[in-house]
N, C-alpha and C positions, 0 to 999 in steps of 0.2 A: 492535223496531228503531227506531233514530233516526236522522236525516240532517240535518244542518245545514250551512246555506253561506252564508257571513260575504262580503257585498258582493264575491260571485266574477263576475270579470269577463277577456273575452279579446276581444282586438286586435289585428287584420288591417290594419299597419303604422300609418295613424291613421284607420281604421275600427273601433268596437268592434261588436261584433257582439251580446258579453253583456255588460253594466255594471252593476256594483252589486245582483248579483242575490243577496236572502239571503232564506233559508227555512228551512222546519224542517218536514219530513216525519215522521210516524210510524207505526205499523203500524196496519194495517187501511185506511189511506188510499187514496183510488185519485182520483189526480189528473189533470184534464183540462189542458191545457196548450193555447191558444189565439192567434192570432196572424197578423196578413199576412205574407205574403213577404217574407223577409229582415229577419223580425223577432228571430230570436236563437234560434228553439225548436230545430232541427237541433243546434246549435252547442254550447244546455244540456244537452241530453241527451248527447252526446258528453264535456262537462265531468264530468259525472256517473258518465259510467261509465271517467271515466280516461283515454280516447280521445286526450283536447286535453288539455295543462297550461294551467293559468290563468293569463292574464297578471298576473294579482292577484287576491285572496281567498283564501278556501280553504273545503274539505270536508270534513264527518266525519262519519265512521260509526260511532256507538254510539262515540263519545269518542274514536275514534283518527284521524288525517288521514287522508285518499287521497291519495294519491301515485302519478304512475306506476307507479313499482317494486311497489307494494302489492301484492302477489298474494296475499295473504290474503283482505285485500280486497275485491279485486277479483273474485275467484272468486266474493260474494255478490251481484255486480250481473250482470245482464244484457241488453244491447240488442240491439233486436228493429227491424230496419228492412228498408227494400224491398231495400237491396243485399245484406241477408244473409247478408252477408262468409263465403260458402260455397267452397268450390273448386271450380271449375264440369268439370275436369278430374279429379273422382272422383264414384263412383258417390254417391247418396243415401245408403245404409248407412257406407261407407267415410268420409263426410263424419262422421257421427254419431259412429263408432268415432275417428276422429282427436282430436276436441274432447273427448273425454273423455280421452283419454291426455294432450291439452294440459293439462288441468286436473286429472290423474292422480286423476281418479277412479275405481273401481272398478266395473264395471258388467256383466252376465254379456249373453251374447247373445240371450239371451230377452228382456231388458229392450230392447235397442236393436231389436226385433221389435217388442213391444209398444209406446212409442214411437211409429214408424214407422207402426203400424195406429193408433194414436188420432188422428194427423193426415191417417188417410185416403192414408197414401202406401204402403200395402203391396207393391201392383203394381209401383209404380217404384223400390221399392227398389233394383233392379241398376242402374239408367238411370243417366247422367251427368247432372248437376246442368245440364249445358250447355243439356241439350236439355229440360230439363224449365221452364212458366211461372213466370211471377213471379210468379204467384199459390201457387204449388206449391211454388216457391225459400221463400214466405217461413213456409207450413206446414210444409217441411222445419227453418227456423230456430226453431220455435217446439217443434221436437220435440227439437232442441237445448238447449233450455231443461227441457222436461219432465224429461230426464235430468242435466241439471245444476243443479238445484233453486237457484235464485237467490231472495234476497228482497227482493231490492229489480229489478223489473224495468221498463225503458225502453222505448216504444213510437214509431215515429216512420210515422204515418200509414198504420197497419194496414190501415183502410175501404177507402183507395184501391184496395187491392189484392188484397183476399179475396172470395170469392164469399159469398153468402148463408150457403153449409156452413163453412166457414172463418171468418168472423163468431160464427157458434157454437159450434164449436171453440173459438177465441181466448176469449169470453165464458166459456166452464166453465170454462176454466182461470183466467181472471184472478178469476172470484169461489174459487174453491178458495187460490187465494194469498192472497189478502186475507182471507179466514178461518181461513190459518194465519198469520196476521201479516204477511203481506209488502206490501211497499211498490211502487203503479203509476203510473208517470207515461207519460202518452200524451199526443204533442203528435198535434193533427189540426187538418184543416178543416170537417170535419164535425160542424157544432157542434149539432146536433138527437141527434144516436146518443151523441153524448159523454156532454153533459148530462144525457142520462136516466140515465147509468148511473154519473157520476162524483160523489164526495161531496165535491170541489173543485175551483173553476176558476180558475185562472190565465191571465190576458192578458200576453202580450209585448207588446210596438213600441218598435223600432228597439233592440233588445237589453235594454229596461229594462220592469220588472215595475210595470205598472201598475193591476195588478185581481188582488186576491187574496184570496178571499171560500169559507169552507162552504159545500156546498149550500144552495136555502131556495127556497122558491115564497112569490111569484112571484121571477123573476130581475130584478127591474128594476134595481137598479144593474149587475147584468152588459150588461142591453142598454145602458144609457148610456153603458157603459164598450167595449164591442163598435161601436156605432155610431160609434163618435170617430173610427175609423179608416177606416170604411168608403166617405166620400166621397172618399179621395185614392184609389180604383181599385187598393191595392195587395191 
């Protein structure tokens, strides 16, 4: 899999949020995505999976554009965040079974069982999403994922919200994707858990890509490039 984005950028009247951001992701990557508050990384990752049109640039997967309308596409990406864009007025299971009819996949009910137990939500299966945590909401969304096998998958600030068991959950799964080719990008703040695990880091501020480096010990131009930002308190 390949992903490229040609100077994609989006504009919140004459706020840009993302500017001139281009790259070139490819399989087996697993990118950390880094950055202060209101630096663009929510906004990329939303660009990414189709979410927001770009005010300018563009996107391609494996040579074809993304496009809103892209449901081919788009069916290969999947974002992963604390709102979990669940429906808090169906059960856990009923949630699962829905997004796969959206995405008219095929799936028997022993898989949406199985699923369900690898994320540890077996018990809550009947519950409404309502009553169930955010930390619960968002192993519920990643079991959404496990049944819609995406390869290129988006993360937006996991740590904050999983417990110790859900961290490791999260972690089997995203090396099992990366060694079937598939592409990670996690924006966080947690930049100690990241680092150790990601084989690239990327810096946002103020919507523009300023550090984009392979792994490598030691990290010294990442911290030179990490500390620039770090005296304005955002």
């Amino acid at each position: 899999m390949r992903v490229v984005t040609r100077r994609l950028s989006k504009a919140y009247g004459f706020l840009w949020a993302v500017k001139d951001a281009s790259l070139e992701l490819h399989s087996g990557e697993r990118v950390a995505l880094f950055g202060p508050n209101g630096a663009g990384k929510t906004t990329l990752l939303k660009l990414l999976s189709a979410l927001l049109s770009p005010s300018s640039g563009e996107i391609e997967i494996d040579g074809a554009r993304l496009l809103p309308g892209s449901s081919g596409l788009r069916s290969a990406i999947g974002l992963l965040s604390p709102e979990g864009y669940l429906y808090e007025s169906l059960t856990a299971r009923e949630n699962l079974r829905l997004f796969i009819s959206l995405y008219a996949r095929r799936r028997e009910a022993r898989e949406v069982a199985e699923a369900l137990d690898q994320v540890k939500l077996s018990h809550w299966a009947e519950e409404y999403v309502s009553s169930l945590s955010t930390g619960m909401k968002y192993r519920l969304a990643l079991a959404k994922w496990l049944l819609l096998e995406p390869k290129l998958l988006l993360l937006d600030e996991p740590y904050a919200v999983l417990d110790g068991a859900g961290v490791d959950l999260l972690e089997d799964y995203l090396e099992r994707l990366c060694r079937g080719g598939g592409i990670v990008v996690m924006a966080t703040h947690h930049v100690p858990a990241a680092l150790s695990r990601c084989s690239r880091a990327i810096i946002l501020d103020q919507g523009r890509i300023i550090f984009d480096e392979p792994r490598q010990e030691p990290w010294e131009s990442f911290q030179r490039a990490f500390a620039a930002f770090l005296p304005r308190g955002r």
